[in-house]
C-alpha positions, 0 to 999 in steps of 0.5 A: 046646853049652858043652863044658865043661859035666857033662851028669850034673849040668846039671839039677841045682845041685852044687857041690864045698865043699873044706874042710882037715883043720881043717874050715875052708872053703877052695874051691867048685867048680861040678859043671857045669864039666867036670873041676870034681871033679879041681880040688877034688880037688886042692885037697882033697889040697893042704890035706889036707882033704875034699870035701862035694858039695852040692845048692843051690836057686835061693836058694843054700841047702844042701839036699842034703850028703854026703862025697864025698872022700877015700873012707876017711872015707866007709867009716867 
C-alpha cells in the first residue's frame, strides 16, 4: 500500500487549484498526495492567494468547485 496516498479522497478525482490575490492560476496539487493541502497551503500563503478544491472527471473536466482556503472568504 502507497502510504502517500489520502485514503479521504482515493476515490474520488480532488485536485487543489492555488490561484494569487489577482486570481491568476498558479499551482494544482493532487488530493491523493498525502499532505497535498499543506503544500497549496503554502503556496496560497506565498502568493497571497486562494485555493479552490476541485472534483475532475476522468476527462479532467472541472465538475464539482469550491473555496477551500483562506477560511475568512468562505464566511462571507
Amino acid at each position: 500500500m502507497n502510504c502517500n496516498i489520502n485514503i479521504k479522497h482515493m476515490e474520488k478525482n480532488i485536485i487543489y487549484r492555488v490561484f494569487d490575490s489577482k486570481k491568476r492560476y498558479r499551482q494544482s496539487y493532487s488530493a491523493k498526495l498525502k499532505g497535498s493541502f499543506g503544500w497549496a497551503v503554502d503556496c496560497a500563503n506565498s502568493e497571497k492567494g486562494f485555493i479552490y478544491e476541485d472534483t475532475i472527471n476522468q476527462n479532467l473536466e472541472t465538475v464539482k468547485s469550491k473555496l477551500v482556503y483562506p477560511e475568512e472568504r468562505n464566511k462571507k
